[in-house]
Each structure stands twice: as C-alpha cells, then as structure tokens.
N, C-alpha and C positions, 0 to 999 in steps of 0.2 A: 557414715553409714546412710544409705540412703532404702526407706524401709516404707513398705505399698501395703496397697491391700486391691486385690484380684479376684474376678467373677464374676456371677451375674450379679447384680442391684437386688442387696438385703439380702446375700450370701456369700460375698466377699472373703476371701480366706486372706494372712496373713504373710506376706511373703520381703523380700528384697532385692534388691538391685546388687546380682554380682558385678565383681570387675570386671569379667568377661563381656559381661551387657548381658546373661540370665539371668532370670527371675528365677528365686529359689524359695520354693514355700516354706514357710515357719511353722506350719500346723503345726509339729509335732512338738513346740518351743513353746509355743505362747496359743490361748484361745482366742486372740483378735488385739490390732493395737487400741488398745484404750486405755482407761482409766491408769491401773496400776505397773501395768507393760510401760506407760510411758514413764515412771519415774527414773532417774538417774543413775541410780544403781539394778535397776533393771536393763537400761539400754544400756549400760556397760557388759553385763552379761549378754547380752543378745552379739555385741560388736566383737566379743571374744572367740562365739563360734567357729568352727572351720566351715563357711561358707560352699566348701570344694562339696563337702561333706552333704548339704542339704538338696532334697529334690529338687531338678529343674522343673519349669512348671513350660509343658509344652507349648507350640503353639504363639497365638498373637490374644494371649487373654484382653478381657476389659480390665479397665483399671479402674477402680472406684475411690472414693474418699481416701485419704490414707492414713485417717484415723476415725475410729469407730464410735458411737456413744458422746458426740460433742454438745455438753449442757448448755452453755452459752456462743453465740457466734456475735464477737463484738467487733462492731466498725468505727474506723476514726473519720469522719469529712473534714476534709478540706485540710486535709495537712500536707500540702504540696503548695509554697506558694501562690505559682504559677496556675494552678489548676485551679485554686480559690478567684484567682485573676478573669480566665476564662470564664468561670461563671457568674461573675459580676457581683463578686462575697467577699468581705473582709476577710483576713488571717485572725482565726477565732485567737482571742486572749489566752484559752484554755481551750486544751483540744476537746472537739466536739464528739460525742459518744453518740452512738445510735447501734440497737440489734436489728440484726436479718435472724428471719425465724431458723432455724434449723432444719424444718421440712424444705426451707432451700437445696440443702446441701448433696451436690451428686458428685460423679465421678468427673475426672479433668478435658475427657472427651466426649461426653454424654451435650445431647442436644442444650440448644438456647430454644427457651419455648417461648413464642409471644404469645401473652397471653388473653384472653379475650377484652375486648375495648383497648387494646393498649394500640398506641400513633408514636409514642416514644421510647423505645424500647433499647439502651444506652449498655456501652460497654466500660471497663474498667480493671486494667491489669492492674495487681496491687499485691504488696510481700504479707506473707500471713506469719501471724507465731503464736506457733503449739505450745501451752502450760504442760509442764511435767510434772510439776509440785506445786502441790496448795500454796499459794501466795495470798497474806492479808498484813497488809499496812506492812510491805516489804520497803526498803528505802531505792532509791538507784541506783547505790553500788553493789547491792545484794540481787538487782533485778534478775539479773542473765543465770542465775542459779538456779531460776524454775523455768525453762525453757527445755521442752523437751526437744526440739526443731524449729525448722522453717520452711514454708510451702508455698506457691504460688498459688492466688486466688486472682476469680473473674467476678469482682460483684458488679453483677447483672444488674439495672435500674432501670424501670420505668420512670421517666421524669414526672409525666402529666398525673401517675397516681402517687408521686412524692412530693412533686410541690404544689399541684392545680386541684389536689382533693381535699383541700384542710386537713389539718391536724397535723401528726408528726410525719417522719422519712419511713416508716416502720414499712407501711402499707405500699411505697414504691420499691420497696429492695427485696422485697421476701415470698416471690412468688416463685410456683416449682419451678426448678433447674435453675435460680440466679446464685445462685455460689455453689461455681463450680471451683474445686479444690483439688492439688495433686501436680505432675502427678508423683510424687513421692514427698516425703516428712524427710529433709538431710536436718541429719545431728550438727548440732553445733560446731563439733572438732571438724570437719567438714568447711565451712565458712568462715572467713581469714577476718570478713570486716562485715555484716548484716546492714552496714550504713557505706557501703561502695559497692551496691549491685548493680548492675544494668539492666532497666526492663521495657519489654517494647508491648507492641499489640496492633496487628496488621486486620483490616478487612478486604477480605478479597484479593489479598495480596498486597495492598495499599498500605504501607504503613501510615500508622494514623496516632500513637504513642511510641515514643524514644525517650525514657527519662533515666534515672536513677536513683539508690535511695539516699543519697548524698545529697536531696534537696530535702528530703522531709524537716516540715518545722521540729516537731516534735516525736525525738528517736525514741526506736523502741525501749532501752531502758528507762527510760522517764515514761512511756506509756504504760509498760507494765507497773512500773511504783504509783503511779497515778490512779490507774484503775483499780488497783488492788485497796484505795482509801474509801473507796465506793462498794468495792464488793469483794468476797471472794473468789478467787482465780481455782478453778479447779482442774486437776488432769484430763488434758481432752478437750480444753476450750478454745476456742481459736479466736485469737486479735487480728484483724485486718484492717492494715496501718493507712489506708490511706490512696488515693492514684497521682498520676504524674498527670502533665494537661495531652491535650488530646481525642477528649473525650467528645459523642458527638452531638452532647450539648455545647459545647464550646467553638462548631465550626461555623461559617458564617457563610449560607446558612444553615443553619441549628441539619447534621445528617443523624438518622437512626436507624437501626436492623430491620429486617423484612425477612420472611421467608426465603430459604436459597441463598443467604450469604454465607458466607464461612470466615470464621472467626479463630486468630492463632494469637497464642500471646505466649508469653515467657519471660525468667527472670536468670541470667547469668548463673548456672552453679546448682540451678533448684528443678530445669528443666523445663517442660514445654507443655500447654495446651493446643489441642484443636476442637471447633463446635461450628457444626451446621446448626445454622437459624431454621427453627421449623415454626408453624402454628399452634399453639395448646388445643388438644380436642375439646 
C-alpha cells in the first residue's frame, strides 16, 4: 500500500496510490496519517478497503509529507562507507545520531530554499523509516514490527553552517524546506528486502548519486533497536538512515545548489522527487 497525503501545505488530506496510478482520498477513513492511523492493525484495515470504491482525487494535486504530526526527525551520518570516505571521516564505531528540526519537513516536490548567507547548500538522497508503534529498548529481531513504512528523503545541508559554525550538525540541516519527504509511506508488505534498494539523485540531469542500501554500515533494524536505547520511538517519527557518496561536498572541487537548479532523486519501489533550487525570501 502505498499511502500520501495531498493539498495545499498545512491542509493536506489523506489519500493513496491506486493500482491504476489514482490517487483516492481517505478522508472519509481516517483524519490524517499520523500518530494512531499508522499502527499496524490500523494499516491493515486501511489495506483491506476496496480502493475501486474511494474518491478519485481529481487533477495533478500537490503532494505533501506523507505523514502528518512527526515528533522527532532523526538522522544517521555517515553510515554509508564510502560517503564517510568522501568526506574525509572515519566509519563512526557507533552510528552517529543527529535531529533535523521538523519545521524542515515539506512535501517531496516543494522548493529547496537557500537560505540566507548560505555558499554551501548540499544535497542528500537517503531511505527514511516511519515508526508505527512505540518502540523502547526494542531488541533487533523485534525491530521491523514498529515499522509503519518507508519513504524517500532529501536531507538538505548547508555544510558551512554544519561544520564552519561551531557546535553541533543541528544548525546545518534544519533550515525550511531541507527535508523534503514522499512522495508516498509504502508498507512494508510492499518491499521484499529495505537493505537492496537502489537510490540515485541527479542535478540538472547530471547524475551525481547511484548507490544502494546494500552498503549501509548500519541497517535499519539494528538502527531502530539502537535508537530506541536512547529514546522512545513514537508513531510518526521518522529515521533517516543515512546517503550514499556523491554528495557535493565530496566533488573535487567541493559543487553546491544555486538558484535555478533542479533537483530529482529517488529510491527503487518508494518513488521519486523533483525540487527547483530557489532563494529563501
């Protein structure tokens, strides 16, 4: 099941992806996916519907987040060997944790905004995965049972206010429009293997990443049992595991966004971004 959410930014209605290729709205099923719509035994009722049966939603709507209400947005660095390589960083012992704020979070085709004073302005295809169920001091064979999906994410980075501003990554990755998410949450039953994706991310038609997630150091179930020692996982939080190399701190020399590029990325199975580069007013 692959399951969206559609409309203007901060009125998004809940909808999905027929077989056909329509989008069929959920309104009348659920008030938005979040919190309790994403547990387990809710997206099974949802996946039972007769899809024929639901509104089409006309048109070429926006697509927005495609989960609503996300308390924590947690990132992994550098867990792609090669991509730790690129940037001149060891493969952290223990995967490295870092939040992007939430006010990041927009739809999978909504602008990249560069933001004021920024020269470094970096891109970052990367697999995300939606909690469905409270997870705390879960072990790794239990992981994938609080998984309500998985989505493709861009997280957006300014290098120069993540590593050239003191203090932590916090203040380089969480400026508006840097995670952009979507565009759809596919369930589980959906994805054969979360650790044999293909994901790319082209500027200007240039590809610029080709990886997989067949190289991540550290796979998603060992991330979620990991994180869940630190904190609790709640429905609606999103893990974002990681990028492949590619990225345009790691070209020589060092290339970054500018107004007027266009930005496409995607992940095997999960679907596809586009983002024009614009300037933040």
């Amino acid at each position: 099941m692959k399951l969206l959410r559609h409309g203007a930014a901060g009125a998004e209605k809940p909808g999905l992806l027929h077989s056909d290729g329509t989008i069929r709205d959920l309104s009348g099923q659920v008030g938005d996916l979040s919190g309790a719509t994403l547990d387990p035994a809710e997206l099974t009722r949802l996946a039972a519907l007769d899809a024929d049966s639901l509104p089409v939603v006309e048109g070429d709507p926006r697509l927005g987040p495609p989960i609503a209400g996300t308390g924590k947005f947690i990132c992994i660095g550098l867990n792609y060997a090669d991509h730790a390589a690129e940037s001149g960083m060891d493969v952290p012992s223990e995967p490295v944790i870092f939040m992007k704020a939430t006010s990041a979070i927009c739809g999978p085709n909504d602008p990249i905004l560069i933001p004021r004073g920024s020269t470094k302005t970096d891109w970052e295809v990367e697999l995300a995965v939606v909690i469905g169920k409270r997870a705390k001091y879960v072990s790794e064979a239990d992981a994938m049972g609080h998984v309500a999906g998985f989505t493709v994410a861009n997280d957006v980075s300014e290098r120069s206010f993540q590593a050239e501003r003191a203090g932590q990554w916090t203040k380089g990755k969480s400026c508006d429009n840097f995670g952009q998410i979507g565009p759809w949450l596919v369930t589980p039953d959906e994805i054969a293997d979360q650790q044999d994706l293909r994901m790319w991310l082209t500027v200007n038609g240039k590809t610029m990443q080709d990886g997989s997630t067949r190289t991540m150091v550290y796979q998603v179930p060992f991330l979620i049992h990991y994180l869940s020692q630190f904190m609790t996982l709640h429905p609606g939080d999103v893990i974002s595991t990681g990028t492949p190399p590619g990225v345009g701190l790691g070209m020589k020399p060092p290339q970054y966004l500018k107004p007027g590029d266009v930005v496409e990325l995607g992940i095997y199975g999960l679907g596809q971004q586009r983002q024009e580069v614009v300037a933040d007013a």
